[in-house]
C-alpha positions in Angstrom: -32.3 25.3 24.4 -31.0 27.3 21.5 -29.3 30.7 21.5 -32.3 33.3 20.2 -32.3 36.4 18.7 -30.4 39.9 20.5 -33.4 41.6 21.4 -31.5 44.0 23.0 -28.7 45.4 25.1 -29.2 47.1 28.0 -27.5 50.6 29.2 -27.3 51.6 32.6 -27.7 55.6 33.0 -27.6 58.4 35.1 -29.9 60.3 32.9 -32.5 59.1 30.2 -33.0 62.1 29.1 -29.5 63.2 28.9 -28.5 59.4 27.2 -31.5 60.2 24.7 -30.1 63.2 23.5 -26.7 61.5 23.0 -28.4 58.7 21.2 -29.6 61.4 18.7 -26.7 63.9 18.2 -24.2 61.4 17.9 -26.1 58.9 16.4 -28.8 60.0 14.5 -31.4 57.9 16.2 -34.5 58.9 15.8 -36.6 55.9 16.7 -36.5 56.3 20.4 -39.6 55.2 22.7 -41.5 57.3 25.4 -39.4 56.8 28.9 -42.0 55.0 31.3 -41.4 53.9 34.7 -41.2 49.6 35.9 -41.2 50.8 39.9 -41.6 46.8 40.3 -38.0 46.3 39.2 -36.8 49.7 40.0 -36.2 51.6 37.2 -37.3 54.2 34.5 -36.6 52.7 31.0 -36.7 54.0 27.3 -36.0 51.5 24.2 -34.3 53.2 21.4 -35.0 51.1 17.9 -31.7 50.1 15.8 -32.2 48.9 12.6 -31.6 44.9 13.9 -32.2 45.6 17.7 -32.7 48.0 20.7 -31.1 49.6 22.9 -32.5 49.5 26.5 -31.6 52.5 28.7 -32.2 52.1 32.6 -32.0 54.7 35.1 -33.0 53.5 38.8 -36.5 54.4 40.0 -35.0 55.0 43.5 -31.9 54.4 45.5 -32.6 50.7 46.4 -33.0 49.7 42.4 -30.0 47.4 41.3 -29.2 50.2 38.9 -28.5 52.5 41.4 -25.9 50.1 42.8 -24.5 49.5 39.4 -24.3 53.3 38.9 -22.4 53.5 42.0 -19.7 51.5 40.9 -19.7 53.1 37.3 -21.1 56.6 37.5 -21.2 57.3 33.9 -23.4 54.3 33.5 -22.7 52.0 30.9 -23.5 48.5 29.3 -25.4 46.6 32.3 -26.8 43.4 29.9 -27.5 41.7 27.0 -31.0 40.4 26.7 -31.7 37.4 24.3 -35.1 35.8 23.3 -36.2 32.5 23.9 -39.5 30.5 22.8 -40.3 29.3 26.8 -38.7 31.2 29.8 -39.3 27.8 31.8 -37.8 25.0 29.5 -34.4 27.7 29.4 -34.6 27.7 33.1 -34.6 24.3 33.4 -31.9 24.1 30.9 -29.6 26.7 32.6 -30.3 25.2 35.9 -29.4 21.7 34.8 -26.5 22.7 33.5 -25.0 24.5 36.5 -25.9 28.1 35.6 -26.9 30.7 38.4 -29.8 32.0 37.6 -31.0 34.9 39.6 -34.3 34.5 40.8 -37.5 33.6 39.0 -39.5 34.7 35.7 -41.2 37.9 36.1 -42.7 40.5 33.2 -39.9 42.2 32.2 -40.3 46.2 30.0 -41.6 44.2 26.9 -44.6 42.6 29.0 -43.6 39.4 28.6 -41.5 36.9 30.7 -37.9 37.2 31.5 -35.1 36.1 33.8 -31.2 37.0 34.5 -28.4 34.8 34.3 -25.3 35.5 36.8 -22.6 37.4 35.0 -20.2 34.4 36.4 -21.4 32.3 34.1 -20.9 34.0 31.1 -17.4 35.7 31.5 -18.7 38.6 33.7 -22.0 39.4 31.5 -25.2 39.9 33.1 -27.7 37.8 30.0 -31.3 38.2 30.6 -33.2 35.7 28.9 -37.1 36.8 26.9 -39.9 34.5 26.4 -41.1 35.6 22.9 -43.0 33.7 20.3 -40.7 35.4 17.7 -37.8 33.5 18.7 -38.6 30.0 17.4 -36.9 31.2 14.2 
């Protein structure tokens, strides 16, 4: 396995809409998705386009999405992962798992529709790296 491309970094928030309107006044950003809602992980999420990424802003769906236990311990929100792609989501789980990495459950669609899993923040210095089968990263 080979390190891909930052596809994105996600933000954990209280408030799309009040994070979107920061994104723009302070900003400028102007490239900012429709908000739509992934009730099968939990959250509401909106991708704001940066010139050589995205920014992924998360609110919780509900009080039993993960987000809503990250908000707990960090109201304000804040950065909850980095996401980076990989050509096949099963060949880096093998890899990670053969190499003594947690990794936290199995592939499922992530907000880009394609494949995705997380990696336990232990094993990278206390960041939460989700990993996202795209054919685009074989470059």
């Amino acid at each position: 396995m080979k390190l891909g491309r930052l596809n994105h970094v996600g933000v954990a928030t209280p408030s799309i809409a009040a994070s979107i309107e920061t994104y723009r006044l302070l900003l400028g950003a102007d490239a900012i998705g429709e908000p739509f809602d992934l009730p099968a992980q939990g959250v509401k999420v909106c991708f704001i386009d940066a010139p050589n990424t995205q920014v992924e802003l998360i609110e919780p769906y509900d009080e039993t999405s993960p987000i809503a236990g990250f908000l707990k311990k960090n109201p304000a929100g804040g950065q909850h992962h980095v996401c980076f792609e990989v050509p096949d989501i099963d060949a880096a789980v093998a890899h990670l798992k053969g190499n003594g990495a947690t990794v936290l459950g199995e592939p499922r669609i992530g907000a880009h529709g394609t494949p995705i899993v997380f990696v336990h923040p232990k094993d990278f210095g206390g960041m939460l790296v989700e990993l996202m089968e795209t054919p685009k990263a074989a470059h």
